[in-house]
C-alpha atoms as a printed R data frame, in Angstrom:
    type eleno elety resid chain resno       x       y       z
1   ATOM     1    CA   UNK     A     1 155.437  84.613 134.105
2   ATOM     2    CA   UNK     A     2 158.258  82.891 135.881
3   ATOM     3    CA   UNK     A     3 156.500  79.944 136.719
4   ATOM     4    CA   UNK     A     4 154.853  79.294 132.967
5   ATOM     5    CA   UNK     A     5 158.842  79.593 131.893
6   ATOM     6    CA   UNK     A     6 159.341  77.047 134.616
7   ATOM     7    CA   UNK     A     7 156.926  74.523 133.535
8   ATOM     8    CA   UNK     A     8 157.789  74.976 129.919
9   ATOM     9    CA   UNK     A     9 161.584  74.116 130.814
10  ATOM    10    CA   UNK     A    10 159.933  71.060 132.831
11  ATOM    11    CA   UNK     A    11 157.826  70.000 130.012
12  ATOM    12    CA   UNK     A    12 160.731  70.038 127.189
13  ATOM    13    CA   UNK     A    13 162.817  68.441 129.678
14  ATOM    14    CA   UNK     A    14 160.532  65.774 130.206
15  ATOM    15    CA   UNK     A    15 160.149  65.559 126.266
16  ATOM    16    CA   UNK     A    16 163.739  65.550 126.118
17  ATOM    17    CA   UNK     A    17 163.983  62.147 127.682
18  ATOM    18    CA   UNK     A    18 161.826  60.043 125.967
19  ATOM    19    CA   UNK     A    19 162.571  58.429 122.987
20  ATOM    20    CA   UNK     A    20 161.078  59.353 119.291
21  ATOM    21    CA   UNK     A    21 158.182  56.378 119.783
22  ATOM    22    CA   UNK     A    22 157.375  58.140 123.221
23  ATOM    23    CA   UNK     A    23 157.557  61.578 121.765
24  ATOM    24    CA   UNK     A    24 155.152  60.517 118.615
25  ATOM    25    CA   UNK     A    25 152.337  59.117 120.588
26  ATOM    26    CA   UNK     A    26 152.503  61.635 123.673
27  ATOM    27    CA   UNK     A    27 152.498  64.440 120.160
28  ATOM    28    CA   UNK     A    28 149.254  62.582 119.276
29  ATOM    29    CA   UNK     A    29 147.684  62.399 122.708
30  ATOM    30    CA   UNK     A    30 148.202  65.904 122.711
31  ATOM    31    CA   UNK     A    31 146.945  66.509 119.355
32  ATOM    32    CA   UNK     A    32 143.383  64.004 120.169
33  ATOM    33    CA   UNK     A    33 142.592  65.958 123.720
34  ATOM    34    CA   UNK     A    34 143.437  69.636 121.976
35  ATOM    35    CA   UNK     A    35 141.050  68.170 119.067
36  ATOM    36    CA   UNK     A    36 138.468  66.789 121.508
37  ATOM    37    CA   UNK     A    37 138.364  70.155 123.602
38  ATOM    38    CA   UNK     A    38 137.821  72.211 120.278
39  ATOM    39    CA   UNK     A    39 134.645  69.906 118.973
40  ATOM    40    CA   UNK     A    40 133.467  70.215 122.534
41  ATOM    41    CA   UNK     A    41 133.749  74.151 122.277
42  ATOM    42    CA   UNK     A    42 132.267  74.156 118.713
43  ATOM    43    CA   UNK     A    43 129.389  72.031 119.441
44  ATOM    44    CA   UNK     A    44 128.952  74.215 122.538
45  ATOM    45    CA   UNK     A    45 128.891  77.648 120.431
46  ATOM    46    CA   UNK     A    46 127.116  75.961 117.743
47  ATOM    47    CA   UNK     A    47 124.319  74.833 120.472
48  ATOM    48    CA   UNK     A    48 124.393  78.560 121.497
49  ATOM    49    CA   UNK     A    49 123.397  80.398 117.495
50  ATOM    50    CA   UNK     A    50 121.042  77.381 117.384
51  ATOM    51    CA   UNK     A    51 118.912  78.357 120.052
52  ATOM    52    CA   UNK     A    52 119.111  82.038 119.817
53  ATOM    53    CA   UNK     A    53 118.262  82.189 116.592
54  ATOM    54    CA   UNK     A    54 115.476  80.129 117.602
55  ATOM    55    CA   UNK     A    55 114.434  82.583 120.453
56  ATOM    56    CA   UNK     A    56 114.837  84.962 117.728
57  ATOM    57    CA   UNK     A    57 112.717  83.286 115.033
58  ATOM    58    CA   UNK     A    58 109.871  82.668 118.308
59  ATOM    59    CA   UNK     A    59 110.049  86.527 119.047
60  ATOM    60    CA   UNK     A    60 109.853  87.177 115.663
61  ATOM    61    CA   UNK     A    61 106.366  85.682 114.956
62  ATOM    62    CA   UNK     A    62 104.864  86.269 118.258
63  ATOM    63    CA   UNK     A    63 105.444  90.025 116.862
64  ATOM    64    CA   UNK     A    64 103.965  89.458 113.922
65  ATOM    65    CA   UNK     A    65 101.179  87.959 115.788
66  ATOM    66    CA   UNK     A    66 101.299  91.061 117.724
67  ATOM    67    CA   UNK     A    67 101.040  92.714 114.187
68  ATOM    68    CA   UNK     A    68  98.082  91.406 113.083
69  ATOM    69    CA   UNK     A    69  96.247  91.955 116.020
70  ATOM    70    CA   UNK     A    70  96.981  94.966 116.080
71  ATOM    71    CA   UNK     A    71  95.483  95.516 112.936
72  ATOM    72    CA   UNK     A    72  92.839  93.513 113.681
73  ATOM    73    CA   UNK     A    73  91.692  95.964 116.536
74  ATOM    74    CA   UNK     A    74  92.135  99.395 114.485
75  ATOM    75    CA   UNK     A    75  90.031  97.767 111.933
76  ATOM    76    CA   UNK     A    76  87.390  96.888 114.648
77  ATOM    77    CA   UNK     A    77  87.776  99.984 116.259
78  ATOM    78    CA   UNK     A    78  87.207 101.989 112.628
79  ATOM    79    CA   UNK     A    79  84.129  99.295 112.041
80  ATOM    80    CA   UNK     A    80  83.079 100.012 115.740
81  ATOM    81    CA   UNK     A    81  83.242 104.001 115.250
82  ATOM    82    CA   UNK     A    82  81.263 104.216 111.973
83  ATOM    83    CA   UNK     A    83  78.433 101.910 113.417
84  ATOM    84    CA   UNK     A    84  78.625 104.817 116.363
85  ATOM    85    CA   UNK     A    85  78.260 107.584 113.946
86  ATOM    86    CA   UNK     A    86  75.563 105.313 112.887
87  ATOM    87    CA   UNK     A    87  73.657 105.156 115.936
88  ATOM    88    CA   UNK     A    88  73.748 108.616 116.423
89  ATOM    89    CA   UNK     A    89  72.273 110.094 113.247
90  ATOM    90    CA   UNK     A    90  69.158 111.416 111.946
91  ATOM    91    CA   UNK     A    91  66.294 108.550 113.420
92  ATOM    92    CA   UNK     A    92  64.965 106.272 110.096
93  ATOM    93    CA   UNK     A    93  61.392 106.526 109.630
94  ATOM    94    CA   UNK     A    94  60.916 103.075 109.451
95  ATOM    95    CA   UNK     A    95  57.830 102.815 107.870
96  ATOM    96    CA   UNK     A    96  58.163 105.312 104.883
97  ATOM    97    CA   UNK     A    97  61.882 103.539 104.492
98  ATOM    98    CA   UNK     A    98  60.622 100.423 104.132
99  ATOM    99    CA   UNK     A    99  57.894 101.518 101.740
100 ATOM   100    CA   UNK     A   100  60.396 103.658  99.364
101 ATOM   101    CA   UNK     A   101  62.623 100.130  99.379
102 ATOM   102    CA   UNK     A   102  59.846  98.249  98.630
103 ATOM   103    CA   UNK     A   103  58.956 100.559  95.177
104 ATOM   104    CA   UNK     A   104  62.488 100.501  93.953
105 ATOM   105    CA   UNK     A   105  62.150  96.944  93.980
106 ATOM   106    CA   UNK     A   106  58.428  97.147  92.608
107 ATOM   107    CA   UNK     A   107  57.581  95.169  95.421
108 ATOM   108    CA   UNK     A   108  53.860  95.660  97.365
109 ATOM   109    CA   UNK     A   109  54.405  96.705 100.649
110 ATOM   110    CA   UNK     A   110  51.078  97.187 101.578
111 ATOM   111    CA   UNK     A   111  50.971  95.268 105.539
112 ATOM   112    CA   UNK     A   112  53.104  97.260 108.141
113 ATOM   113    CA   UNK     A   113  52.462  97.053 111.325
114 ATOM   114    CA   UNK     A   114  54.292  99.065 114.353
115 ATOM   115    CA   UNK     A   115  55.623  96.525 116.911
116 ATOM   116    CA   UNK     A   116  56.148  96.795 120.382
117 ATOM   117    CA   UNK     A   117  60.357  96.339 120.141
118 ATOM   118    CA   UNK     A   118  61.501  93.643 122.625
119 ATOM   119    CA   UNK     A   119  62.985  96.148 125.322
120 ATOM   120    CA   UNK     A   120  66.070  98.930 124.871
121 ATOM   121    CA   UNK     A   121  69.424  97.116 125.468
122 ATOM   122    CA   UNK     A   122  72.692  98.687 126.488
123 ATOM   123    CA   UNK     A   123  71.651 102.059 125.501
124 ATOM   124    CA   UNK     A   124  70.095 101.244 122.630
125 ATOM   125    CA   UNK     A   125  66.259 102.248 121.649
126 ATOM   126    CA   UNK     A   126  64.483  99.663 119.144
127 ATOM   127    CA   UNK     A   127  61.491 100.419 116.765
128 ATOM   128    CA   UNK     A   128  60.394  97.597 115.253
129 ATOM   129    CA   UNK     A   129  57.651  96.974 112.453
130 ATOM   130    CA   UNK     A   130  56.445  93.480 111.076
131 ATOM   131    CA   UNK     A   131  56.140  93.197 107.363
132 ATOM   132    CA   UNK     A   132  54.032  91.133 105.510
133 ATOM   133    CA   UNK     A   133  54.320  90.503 101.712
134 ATOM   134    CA   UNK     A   134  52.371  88.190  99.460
135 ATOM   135    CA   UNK     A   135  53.180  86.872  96.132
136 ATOM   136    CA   UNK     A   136  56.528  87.922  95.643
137 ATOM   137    CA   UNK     A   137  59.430  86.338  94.093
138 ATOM   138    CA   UNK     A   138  62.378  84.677  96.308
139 ATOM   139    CA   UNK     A   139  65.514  86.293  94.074
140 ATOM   140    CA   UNK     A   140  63.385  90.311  94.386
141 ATOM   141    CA   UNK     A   141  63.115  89.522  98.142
142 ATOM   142    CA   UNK     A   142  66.253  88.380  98.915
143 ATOM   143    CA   UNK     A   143  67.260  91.819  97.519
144 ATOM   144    CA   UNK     A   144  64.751  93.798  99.010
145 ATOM   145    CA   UNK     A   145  65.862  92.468 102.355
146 ATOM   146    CA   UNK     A   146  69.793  92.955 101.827
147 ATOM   147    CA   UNK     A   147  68.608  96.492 100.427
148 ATOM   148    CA   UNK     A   148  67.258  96.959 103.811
149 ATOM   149    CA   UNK     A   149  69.762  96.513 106.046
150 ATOM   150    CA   UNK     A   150  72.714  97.998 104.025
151 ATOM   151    CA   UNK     A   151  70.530 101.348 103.807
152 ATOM   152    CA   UNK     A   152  70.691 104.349 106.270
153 ATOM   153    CA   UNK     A   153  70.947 103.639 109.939
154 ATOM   154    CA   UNK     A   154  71.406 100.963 111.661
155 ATOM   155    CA   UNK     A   155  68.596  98.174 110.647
156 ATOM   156    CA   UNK     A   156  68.082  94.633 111.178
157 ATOM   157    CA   UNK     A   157  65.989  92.205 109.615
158 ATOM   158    CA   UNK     A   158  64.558  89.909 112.166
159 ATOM   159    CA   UNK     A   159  62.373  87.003 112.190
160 ATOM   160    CA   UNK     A   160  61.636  86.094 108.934
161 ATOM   161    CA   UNK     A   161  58.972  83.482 108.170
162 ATOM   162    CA   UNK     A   162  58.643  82.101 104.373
163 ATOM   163    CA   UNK     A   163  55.848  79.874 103.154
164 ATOM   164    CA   UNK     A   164  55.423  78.772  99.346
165 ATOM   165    CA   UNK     A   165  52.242  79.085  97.751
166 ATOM   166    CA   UNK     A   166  50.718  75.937  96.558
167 ATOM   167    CA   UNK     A   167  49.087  78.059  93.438
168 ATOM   168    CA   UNK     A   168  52.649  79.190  92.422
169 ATOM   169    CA   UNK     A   169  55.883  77.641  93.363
170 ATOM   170    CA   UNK     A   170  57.826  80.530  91.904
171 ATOM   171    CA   UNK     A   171  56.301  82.801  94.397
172 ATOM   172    CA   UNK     A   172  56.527  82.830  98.432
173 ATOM   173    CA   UNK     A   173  54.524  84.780 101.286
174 ATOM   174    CA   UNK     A   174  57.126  86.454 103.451
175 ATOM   175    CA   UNK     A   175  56.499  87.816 106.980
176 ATOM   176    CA   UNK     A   176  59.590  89.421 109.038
177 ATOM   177    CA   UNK     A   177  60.442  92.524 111.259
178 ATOM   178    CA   UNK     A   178  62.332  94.987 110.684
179 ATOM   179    CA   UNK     A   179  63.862  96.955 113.771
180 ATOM   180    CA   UNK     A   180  66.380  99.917 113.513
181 ATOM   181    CA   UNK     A   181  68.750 101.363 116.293
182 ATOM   182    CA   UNK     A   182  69.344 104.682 117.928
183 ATOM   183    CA   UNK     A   183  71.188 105.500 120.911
184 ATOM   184    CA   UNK     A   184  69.284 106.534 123.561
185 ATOM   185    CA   UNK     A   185  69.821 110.523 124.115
C-alpha cells in the first residue's frame, strides 16, 4: 500500500512539473492507451460469447441429430417387433390365401403350383407357390397383388412376369410367386 502511495506522489509530482501543453497531451496519451487496452479487452470477450455460443449452437443440433435418431431407431425397433410377432404367428396356408384373395377380387386363380422355396435364410422357413393368371386386367392385378402382401403374415410377391395379349391390349397374362415367412421353431 505504501509503495502505490509512493508512486502516486511520484506521478503527480512529475505532473506537477510540466507545463499545461505537456499535461494535455500526456492526459491524452493516457486517455488513447486506457482506450486501446479496453477495445482490446472487448474484442477479446466479444471473441469469447462468439464462439461459445457457437459451440453451443453446434451442440445444440448435433442433439437434435441425436433426437431424431433416436426416434428413428424406436420407430424401427416398433416396425422390427411387429414384423417379429409376424413371423411367429399362426403359418398362412398359402394356397387357400391366395385363392380367397383372388375371389374378392373376382379374379381366376385357377394355376398354383407349390415351389421348391430357394433355401431357409437366417432362421427363416420359405413356402413358395408360382401363380399363373390369364386374361386379367392390369388396375384388378395390381390390387390383387398389393392385397397380397399387406394380408396376414409375412408374404412377398416375387418374380413377376407380365406379357400383353395381342387379342386384347386391355388384358395381360401374369405369372409370379408368392412366398410367405415363418420363423423356424
Amino acid at each position: 500500500m505504501e509503495r502505490l502511495r509512493r508512486l502516486r506522489a511520484d506521478l503527480f509530482a512529475f505532473l506537477g512539473k510540466l507545463s499545461p501543453r505537456e499535461r494535455a497531451l500526456v492526459s491524452v496519451a493516457a486517455a488513447a492507451v486506457f482506450v486501446f487496452f479496453a477495445s482490446l479487452l472487448s474484442v477479446s470477450i466479444s471473441s469469447g460469447i462468439t464462439s461459445r455460443e457457437q459451440r453451443i449452437e453446434d451442440k445444440t443440433r448435433l442433439l437434435s441429430q441425436v433426437a431424431k435418431l433416436a426416434e428413428g431407431y424406436r420407430q424401427r425397433q416398433s416396425e422390427r417387433q411387429a414384423l417379429l410377432a409376424q413371423l411367429k404367428g399362426p403359418p398362412v396356408p398359402l394356397l387357400s390365401y391366395i385363392s380367397q384373395q383372388g375371389k374378392s377380387f373376382q379374379i381366376e386363380v385357377g394355376d398354383l403350383r407349390p415351389v421348391n422355396a430357394p433355401g431357409d435364410v437366417e432362421g427363416l422357413k420359405e413356402d413358395a407357390v408360382e401363380v399363373n393368371l390369364a386374361r386379367v386386367e392390369l388396375l384388378k392385378l395390381s390390387r390383387f397383388l398389393f392385397a397380397l402382401e399387406r394380408g396376414q403374415g409375412v408374404i412377398q410377391v416375387r418374380r413377376l412376369r407380365l406379357t400383353s395379349r395381342a387379342d386384347d391390349p386391355n388384358l395381360v397374362d401374369a405369372t409370379f410367386t408368392v412366398s410367405a415367412y415363418q420363423l423356424k421353431s
